[in-house]
C-alpha positions as CSV (number, residue, x, y, z in Angstrom):
1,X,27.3,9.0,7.1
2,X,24.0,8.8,8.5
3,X,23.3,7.6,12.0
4,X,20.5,4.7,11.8
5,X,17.5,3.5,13.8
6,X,15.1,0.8,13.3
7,X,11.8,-0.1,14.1
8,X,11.2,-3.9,15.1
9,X,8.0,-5.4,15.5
10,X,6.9,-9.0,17.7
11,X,4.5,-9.6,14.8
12,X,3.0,-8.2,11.2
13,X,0.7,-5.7,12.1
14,X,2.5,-4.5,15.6
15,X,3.0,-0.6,13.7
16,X,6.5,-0.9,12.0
17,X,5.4,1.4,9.1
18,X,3.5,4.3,11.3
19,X,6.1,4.1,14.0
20,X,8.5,4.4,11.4
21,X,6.6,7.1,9.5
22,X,6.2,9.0,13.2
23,X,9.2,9.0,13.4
24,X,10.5,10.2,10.1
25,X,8.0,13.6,10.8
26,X,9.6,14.2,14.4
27,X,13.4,14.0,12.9
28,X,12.3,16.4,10.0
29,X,10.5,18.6,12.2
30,X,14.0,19.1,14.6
31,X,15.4,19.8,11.5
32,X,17.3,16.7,10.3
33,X,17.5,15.7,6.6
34,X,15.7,12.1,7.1
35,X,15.0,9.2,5.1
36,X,12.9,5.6,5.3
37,X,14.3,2.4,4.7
38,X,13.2,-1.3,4.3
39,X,15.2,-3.7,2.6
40,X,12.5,-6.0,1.6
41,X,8.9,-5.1,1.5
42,X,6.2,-7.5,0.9
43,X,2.6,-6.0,-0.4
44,X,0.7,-5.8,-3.1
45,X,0.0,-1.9,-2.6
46,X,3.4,-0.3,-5.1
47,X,3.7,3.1,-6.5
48,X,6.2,4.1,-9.7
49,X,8.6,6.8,-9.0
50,X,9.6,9.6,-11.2
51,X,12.2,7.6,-13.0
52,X,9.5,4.9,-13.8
53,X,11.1,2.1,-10.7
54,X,8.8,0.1,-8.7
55,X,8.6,0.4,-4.6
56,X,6.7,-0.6,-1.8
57,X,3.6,2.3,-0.9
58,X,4.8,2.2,3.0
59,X,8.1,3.6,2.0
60,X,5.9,6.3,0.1
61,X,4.0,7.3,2.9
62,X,7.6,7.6,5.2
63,X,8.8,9.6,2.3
64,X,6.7,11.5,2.4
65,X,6.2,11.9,6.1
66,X,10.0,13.0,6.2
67,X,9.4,15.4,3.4
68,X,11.5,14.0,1.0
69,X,11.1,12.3,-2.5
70,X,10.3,8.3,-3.0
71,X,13.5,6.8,-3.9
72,X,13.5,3.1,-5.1
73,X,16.9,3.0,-2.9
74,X,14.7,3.3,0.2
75,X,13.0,-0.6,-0.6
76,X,15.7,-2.3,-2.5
77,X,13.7,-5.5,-2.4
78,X,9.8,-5.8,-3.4
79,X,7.9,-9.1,-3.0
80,X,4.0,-9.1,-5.0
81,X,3.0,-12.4,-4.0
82,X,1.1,-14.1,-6.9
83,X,0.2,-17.2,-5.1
84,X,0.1,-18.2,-1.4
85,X,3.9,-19.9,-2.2
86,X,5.4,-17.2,-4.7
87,X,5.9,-13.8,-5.6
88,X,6.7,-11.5,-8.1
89,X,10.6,-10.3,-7.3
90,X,11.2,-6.6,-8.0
91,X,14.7,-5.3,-7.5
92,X,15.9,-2.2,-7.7
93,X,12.7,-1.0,-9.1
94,X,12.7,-3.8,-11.8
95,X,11.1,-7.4,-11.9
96,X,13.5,-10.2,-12.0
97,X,10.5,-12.6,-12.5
98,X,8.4,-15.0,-10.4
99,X,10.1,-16.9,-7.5
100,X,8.9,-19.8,-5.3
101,X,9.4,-19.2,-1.6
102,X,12.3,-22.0,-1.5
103,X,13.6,-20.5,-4.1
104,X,13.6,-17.2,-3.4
105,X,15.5,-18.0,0.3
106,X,17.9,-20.0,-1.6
107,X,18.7,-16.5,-3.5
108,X,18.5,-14.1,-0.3
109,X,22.7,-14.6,0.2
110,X,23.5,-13.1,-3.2
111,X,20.9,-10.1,-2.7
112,X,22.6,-9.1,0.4
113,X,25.7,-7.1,-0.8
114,X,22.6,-5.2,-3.2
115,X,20.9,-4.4,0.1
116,X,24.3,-2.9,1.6
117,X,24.6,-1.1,-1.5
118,X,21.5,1.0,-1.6
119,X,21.4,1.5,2.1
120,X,25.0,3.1,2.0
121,X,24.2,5.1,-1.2
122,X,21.4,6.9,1.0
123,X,23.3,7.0,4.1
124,X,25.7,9.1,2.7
125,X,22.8,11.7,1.8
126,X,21.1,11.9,5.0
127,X,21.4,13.0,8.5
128,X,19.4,9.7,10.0
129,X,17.9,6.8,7.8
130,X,14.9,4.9,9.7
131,X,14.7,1.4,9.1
132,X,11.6,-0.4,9.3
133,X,11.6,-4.2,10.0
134,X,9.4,-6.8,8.7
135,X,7.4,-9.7,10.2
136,X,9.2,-10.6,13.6
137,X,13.3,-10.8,14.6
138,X,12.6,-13.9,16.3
139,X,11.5,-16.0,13.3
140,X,14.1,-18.6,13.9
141,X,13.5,-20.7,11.1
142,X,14.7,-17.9,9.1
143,X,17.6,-16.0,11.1
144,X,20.4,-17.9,8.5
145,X,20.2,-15.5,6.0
146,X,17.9,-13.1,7.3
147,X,18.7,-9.1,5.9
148,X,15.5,-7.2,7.0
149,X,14.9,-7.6,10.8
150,X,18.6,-8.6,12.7
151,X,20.6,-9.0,9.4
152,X,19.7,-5.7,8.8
153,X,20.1,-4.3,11.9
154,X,23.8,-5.6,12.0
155,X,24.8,-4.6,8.2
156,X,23.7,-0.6,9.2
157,X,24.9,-0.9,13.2
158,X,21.7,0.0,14.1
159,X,20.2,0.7,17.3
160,X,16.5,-1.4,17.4
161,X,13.2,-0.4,18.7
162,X,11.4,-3.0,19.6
163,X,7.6,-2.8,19.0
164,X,4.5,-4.9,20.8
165,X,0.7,-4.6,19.5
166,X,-1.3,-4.6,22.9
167,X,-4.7,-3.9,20.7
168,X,-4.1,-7.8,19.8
169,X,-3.7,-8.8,23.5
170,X,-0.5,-10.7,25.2
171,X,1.7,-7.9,24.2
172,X,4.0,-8.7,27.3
173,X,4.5,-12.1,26.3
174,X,5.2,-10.8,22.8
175,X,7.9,-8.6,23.8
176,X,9.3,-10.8,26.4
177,X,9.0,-14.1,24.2
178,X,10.5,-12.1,21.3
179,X,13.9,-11.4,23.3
180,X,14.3,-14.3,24.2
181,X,14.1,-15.9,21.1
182,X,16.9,-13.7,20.2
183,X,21.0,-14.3,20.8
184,X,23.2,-12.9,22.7
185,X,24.3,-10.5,19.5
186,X,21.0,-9.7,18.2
187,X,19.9,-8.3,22.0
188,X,22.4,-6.0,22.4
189,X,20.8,-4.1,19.3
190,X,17.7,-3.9,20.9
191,X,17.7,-0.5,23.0
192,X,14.4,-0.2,24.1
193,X,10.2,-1.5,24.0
194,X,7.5,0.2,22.8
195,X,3.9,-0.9,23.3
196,X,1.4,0.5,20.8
197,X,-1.8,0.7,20.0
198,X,-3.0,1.2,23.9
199,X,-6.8,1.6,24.6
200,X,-7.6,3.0,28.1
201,X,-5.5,4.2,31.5
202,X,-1.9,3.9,31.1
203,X,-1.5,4.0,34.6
204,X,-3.1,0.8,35.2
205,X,0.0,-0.1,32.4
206,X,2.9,0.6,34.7
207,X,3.2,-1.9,37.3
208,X,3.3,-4.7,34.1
209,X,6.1,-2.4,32.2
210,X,8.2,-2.1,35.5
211,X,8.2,-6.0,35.7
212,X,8.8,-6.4,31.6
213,X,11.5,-4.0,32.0
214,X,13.2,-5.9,35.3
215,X,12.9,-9.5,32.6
216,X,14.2,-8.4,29.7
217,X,16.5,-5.6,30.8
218,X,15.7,-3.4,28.4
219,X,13.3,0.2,28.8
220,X,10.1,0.3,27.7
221,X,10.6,4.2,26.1
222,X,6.6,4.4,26.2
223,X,3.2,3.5,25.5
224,X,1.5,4.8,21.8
225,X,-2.1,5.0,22.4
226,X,-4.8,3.9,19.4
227,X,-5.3,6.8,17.0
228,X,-7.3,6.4,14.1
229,X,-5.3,7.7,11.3
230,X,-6.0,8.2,7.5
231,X,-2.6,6.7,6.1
232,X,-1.9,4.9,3.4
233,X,-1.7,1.2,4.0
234,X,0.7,-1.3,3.5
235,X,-1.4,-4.3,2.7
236,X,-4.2,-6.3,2.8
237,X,-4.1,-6.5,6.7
238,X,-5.6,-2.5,6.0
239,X,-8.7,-2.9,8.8
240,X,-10.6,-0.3,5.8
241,X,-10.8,-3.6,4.0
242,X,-13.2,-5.0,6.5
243,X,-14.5,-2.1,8.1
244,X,-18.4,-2.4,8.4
245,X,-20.8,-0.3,6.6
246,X,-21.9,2.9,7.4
247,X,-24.3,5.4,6.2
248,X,-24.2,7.6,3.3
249,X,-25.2,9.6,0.1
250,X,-23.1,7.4,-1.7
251,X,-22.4,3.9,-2.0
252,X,-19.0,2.5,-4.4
253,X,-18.4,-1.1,-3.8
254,X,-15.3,-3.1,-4.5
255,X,-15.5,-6.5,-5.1
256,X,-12.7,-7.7,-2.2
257,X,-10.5,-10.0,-4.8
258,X,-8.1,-12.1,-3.4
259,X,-4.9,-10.8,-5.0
260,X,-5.9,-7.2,-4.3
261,X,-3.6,-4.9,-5.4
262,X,-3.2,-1.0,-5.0
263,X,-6.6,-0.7,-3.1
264,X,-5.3,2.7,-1.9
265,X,-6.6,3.7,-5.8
266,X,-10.0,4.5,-3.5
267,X,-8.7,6.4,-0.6
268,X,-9.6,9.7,-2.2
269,X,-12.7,8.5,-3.0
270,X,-13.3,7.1,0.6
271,X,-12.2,10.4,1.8
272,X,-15.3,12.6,0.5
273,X,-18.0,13.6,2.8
274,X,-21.1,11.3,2.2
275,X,-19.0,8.6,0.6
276,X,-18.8,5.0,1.6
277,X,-16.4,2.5,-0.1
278,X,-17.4,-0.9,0.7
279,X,-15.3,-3.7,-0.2
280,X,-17.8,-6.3,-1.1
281,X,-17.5,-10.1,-1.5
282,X,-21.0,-11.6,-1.9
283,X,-23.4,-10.9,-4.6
284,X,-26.3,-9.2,-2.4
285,X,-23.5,-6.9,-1.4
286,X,-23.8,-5.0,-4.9
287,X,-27.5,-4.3,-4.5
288,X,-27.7,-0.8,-3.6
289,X,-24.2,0.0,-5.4
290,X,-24.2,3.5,-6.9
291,X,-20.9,2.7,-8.9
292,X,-18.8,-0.6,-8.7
293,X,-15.1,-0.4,-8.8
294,X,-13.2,-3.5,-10.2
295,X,-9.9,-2.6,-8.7
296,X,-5.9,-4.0,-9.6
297,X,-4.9,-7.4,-9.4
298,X,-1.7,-9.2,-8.7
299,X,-3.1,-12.3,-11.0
300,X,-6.1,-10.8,-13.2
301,X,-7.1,-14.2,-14.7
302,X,-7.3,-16.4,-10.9
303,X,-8.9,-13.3,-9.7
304,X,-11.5,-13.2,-12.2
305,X,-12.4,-17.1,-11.7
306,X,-13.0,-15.7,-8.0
307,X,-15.4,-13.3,-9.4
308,X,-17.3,-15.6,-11.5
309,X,-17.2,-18.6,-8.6
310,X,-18.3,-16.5,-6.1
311,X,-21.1,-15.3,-8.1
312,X,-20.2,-11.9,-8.8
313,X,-19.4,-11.7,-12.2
314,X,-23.2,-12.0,-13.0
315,X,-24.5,-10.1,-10.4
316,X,-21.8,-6.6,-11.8
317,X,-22.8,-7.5,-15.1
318,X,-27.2,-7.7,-14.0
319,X,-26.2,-3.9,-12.3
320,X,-24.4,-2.6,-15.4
321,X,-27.5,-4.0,-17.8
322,X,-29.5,-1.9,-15.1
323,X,-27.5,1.6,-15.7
324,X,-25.4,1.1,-12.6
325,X,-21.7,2.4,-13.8
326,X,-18.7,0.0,-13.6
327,X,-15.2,1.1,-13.8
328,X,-12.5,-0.5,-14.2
329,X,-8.7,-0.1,-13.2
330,X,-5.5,-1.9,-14.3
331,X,-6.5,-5.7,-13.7
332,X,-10.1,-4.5,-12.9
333,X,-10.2,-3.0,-16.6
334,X,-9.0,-6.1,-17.9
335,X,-11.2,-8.2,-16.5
336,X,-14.4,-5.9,-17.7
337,X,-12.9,-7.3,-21.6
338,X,-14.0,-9.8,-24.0
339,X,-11.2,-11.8,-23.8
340,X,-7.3,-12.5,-21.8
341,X,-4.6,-14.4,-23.0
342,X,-1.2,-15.2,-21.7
343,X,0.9,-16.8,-24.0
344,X,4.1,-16.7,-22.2
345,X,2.3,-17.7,-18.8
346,X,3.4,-14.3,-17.1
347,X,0.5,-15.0,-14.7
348,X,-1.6,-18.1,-14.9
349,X,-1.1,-19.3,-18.9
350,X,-4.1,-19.8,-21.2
351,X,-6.9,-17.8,-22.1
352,X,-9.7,-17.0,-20.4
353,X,-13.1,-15.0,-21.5
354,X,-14.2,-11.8,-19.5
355,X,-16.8,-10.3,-18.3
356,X,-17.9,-8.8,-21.7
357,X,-18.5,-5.3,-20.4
358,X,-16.4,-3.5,-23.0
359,X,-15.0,-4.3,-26.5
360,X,-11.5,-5.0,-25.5
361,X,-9.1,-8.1,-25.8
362,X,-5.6,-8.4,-23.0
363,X,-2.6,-10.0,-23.8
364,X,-0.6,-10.9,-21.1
365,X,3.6,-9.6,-21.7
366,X,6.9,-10.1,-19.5
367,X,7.8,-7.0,-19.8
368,X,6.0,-4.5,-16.9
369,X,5.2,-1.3,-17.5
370,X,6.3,1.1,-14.8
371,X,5.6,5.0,-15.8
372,X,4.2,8.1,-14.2
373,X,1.9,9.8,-16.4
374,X,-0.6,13.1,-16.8
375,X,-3.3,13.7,-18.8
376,X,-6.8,14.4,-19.7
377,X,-10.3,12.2,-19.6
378,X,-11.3,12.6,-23.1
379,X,-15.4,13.5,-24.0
380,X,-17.4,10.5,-22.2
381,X,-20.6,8.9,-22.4
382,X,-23.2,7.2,-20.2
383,X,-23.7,8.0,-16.8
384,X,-20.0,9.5,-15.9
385,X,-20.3,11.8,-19.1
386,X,-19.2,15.3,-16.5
387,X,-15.6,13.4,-16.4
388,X,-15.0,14.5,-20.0
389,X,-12.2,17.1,-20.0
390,X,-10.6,16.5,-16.5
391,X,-7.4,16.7,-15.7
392,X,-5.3,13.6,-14.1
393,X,-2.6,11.7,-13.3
394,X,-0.8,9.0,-12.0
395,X,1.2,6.2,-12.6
396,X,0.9,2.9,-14.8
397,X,1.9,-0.4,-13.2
398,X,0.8,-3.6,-15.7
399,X,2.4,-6.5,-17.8
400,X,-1.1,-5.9,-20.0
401,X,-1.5,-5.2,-23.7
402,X,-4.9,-4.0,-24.1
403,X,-6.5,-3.8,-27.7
404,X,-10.3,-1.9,-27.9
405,X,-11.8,-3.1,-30.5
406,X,-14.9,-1.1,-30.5
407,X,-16.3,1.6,-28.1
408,X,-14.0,4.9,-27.4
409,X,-10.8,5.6,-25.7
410,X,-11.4,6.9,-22.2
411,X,-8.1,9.2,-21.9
412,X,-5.3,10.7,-23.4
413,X,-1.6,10.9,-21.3
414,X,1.7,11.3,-21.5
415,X,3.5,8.3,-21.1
416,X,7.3,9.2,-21.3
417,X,6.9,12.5,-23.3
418,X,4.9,10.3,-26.1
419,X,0.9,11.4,-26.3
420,X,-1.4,8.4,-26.4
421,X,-5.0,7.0,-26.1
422,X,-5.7,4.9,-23.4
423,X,-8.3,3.0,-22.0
424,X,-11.7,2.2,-22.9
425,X,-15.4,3.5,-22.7
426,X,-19.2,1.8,-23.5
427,X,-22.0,3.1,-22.6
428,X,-21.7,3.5,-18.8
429,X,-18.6,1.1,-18.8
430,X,-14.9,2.3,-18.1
431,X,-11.3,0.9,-18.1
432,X,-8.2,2.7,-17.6
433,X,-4.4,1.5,-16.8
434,X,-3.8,4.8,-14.5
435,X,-3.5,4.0,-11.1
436,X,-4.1,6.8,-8.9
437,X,-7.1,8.9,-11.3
438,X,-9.1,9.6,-8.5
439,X,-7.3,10.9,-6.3
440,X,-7.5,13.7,-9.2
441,X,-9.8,16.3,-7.5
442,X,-11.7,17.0,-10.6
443,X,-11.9,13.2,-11.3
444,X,-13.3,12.5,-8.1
445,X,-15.5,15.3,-7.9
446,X,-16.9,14.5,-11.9
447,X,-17.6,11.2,-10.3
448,X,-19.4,11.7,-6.8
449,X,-21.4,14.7,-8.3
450,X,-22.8,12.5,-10.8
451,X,-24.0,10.0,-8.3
452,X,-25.1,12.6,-6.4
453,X,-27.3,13.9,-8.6
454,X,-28.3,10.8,-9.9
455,X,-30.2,10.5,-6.5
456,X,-31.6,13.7,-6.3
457,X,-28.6,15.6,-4.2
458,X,-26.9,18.4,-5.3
459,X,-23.2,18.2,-7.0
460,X,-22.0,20.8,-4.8
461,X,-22.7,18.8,-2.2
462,X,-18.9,17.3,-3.1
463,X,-16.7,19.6,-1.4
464,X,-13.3,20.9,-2.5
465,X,-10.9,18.7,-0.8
466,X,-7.4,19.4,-0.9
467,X,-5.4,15.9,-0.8
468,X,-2.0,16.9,-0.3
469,X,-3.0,19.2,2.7
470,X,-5.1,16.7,4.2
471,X,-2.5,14.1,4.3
472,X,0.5,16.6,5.7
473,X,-2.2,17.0,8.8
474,X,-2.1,13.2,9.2
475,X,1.8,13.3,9.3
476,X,1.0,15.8,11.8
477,X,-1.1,14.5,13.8
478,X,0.8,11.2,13.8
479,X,4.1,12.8,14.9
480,X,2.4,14.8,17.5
481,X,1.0,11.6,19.1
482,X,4.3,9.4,19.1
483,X,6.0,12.3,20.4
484,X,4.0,13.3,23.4
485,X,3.9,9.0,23.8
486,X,8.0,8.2,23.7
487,X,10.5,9.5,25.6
488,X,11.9,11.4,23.2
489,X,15.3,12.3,24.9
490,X,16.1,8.7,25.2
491,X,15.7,7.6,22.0
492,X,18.1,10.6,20.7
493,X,20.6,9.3,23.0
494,X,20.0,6.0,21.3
495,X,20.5,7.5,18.2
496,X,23.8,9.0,19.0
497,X,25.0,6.3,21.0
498,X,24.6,3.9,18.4
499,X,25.4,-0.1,19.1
């Protein structure tokens, strides 16, 4: 059986997922089989795994940092929030439907002995299991029947690192206030304090860690300094949502909807040399766009209303009359339609026109689509015509029927070893289902070249980038700073010793 340690946070935000991921790396690197875990995960950022089972996309990124294969096992419990009181529930890779808040806590008892379940089944598999934490521990409202901070904790008899954002100020009174709030049962998991994030000289540090250290009685194992890191995120509290706007060759912008949902779809993009992606969210934002991006939605049909109230429904569709290319993914693509409808109110009920950009109609279906697929971008017109014949994948995530009823199909995959046409092209208008198609080097480099030489640079200015190598340096880099930051040496003695 796998010894366990988690990674507690005084707030969202603190580092729970990189600290986690850091620490997956490190264990790997000394040679430890090593696994993530979180038993429930709330984002709107998911990725299918190979056996077509939904997870959360900051288990992904721990996978991968510890080298091993996404397992749906490793985030039991999914929450897509569809409202600002509800969510989608996933478990076990598979919806169960939509839940209000209240009623999803009044169902958290009976998920419990699920949680237990998967967390044993990968115990038994690996050396250590990291456990990330959600939120805060000392959410008191919600200790009862909490089994992803304490609960959790206490089910695998797990050691807890306590984490403290200091880049948000009052980190001392985070991590003090935090213990506090917790009982006598819940402190003696917590083995040691970590402040992250840390701009400046530590030095200046010490003399408030020695006197955190003498309140709380607990060791602070170190201080994580800020590193910019090229991750991806969790959720919408991603800083590359609001970054500002810098210079370049190339400008993609991304309408910022409010029910944003697997924005990591641009990272490759964002990644290129000379390539800004700017998530926009006012009309005069669009006016220099080279391409526009509609990307996924957790409710397509309240996020469209967004579009068209905040005025930029007309302004995409004034930049597509004008030759700018629009592309559409998952909800994005079914927005860019004629028409949606949801009979059986899987989202928001009704029917609702679209934007009119290509000759397709949505029907809205309980049932979710979940599948990995490859494929091929099939001959193309308009503007992004150099995408025709490159190779792709990814992975479809939608409760969407989508009917064309004019233009041309945009792809061909492999969707469960049947061959199909997917998607949708007019004139310089796109729509696919395929999350993940640019990070598809010759899909991104069709794209970028094009704009490229749309403004008079030369395609080759888009550089062979090699994706998988790039983000194995990241895990890197991210292990070798929260290495040289923690002491180490305690917190394998934490490890062994247990609770």
């Amino acid at each position: 059986m796998a010894k366990a340690i988690m990674v507690q946070g005084t707030t969202s935000n603190a580092g729970k997922s990189l600290l986690t991921a850091a620490l997956c790396r490190i264990f790997k690197q000394d040679g430890y089989r090593v696994a993530p875990f979180k038993a429930q995960n709330m984002a709107l950022n998911s990725y299918i795994t190979a056996d077509g089972m939904e997870m959360g996309r900051a288990q992904v990124m721990q996978a991968e940092a510890a080298g091993v294969a996404p397992d749906v096992r490793m985030n039991p419990i999914l929450l897509k929030p569809t409202s600002d009181s509800g969510s989608q529930v996933i478990v076990n890779g598979k919806p169960i439907g939509n839940r209000s808040a209240a009623a999803y806590y009044a169902e958290k008892a009976a998920l419990r002995p699920l949680v237990q379940r998967a967390y044993d089944s990968l115990a038994a598999e690996y050396d250590i299991i990291v456990i990330e934490g959600a939120g805060s521990p000392a959410e008191i409202n919600l200790k009862q029947d909490d089994l992803v901070n304490m609960g959790m904790a206490k089910m695998a008899h797990a050691p807890v690192l306590l984490v403290g954002d200091i880049d948000r100020g009052g980190v001392f009174a985070a991590l003090y206030g935090t213990v506090a709030l917790l009982d006598e049962t819940e402190r003696a998991h917590v083995k040691g304090l970590v402040v992250n994030k840390f701009r400046g000289d530590v030095e200046i540090l010490r003399p408030g860690l020695s006197m955190l250290t003498n309140l709380v009685h607990k060791p602070v194992l170190g201080v994580v300094p800020y590193t910019v890191l090229d991750l991806d995120d969790e959720d919408s509290l991603s800083e590359r949502l609001s970054e500002k706007a810098a210079p370049a060759l190339v400008k993609i912008a991304v309408p910022r909807l409010p029910r944003l949902s697997n924005f990591t779809d641009l990272n490759a993009l964002a990644r290129i040399e000379g390539v800004r992606v700017q998530y926009v969210s006012r009309p005069d934002e669009l006016a220099d766009a080279d391409l526009i991006v509609l990307p996924g939605s957790k409710n397509t049909m309240e996020d469209l209303r967004w579009l068209r109230q905040a005025g930029l429904e007309a302004q995409i569709c004034k930049c597509a009359a004008a030759g700018v290319p629009v592309f559409g993914v998952c909800g994005g693509y079914q927005m860019m339609g004629r028409r949606i409808s949801d009979p059986a109110g899987t989202e928001s009920g009704g029917e609702l026109a679209g934007m009119g950009l290509l000759p397709t109609e949505t029907v809205f279906e309980p049932e979710k689509m979940t599948t990995q697929v490859q494929g091929q971008v099939l001959p193309t017109q308009g503007v992004l015509s150099a995408l025709g014949g490159a190779v792709l994948s990814g992975y479809e995530i939608h409760m969407g029927r989508t009917t064309r009823l004019g233009g041309a199909p945009l792809t061909v995959i492999d969707r469960g070893g049947t061959c199909i046409e997917e998607g949708c092209q007019y004139g310089s208008c796109y729509g696919t289902y395929v999350h993940g198609i640019f990070d598809t080097e010759p899909v991104a480099k069709a794209i970028i070249g094009t704009l490229l030489t749309r403004k008079g640079y030369a395609a080759d200015a888009v550089t062979a980038f090699d994706s998988e190598a790039y983000k194995q340096a990241q895990y890197d880099k991210l292990a070798q700073v929260v290495r040289a930051s923690l002491d180490m040496e305690q917190i394998y003695r934490i490890l062994q010793e247990g609770v």
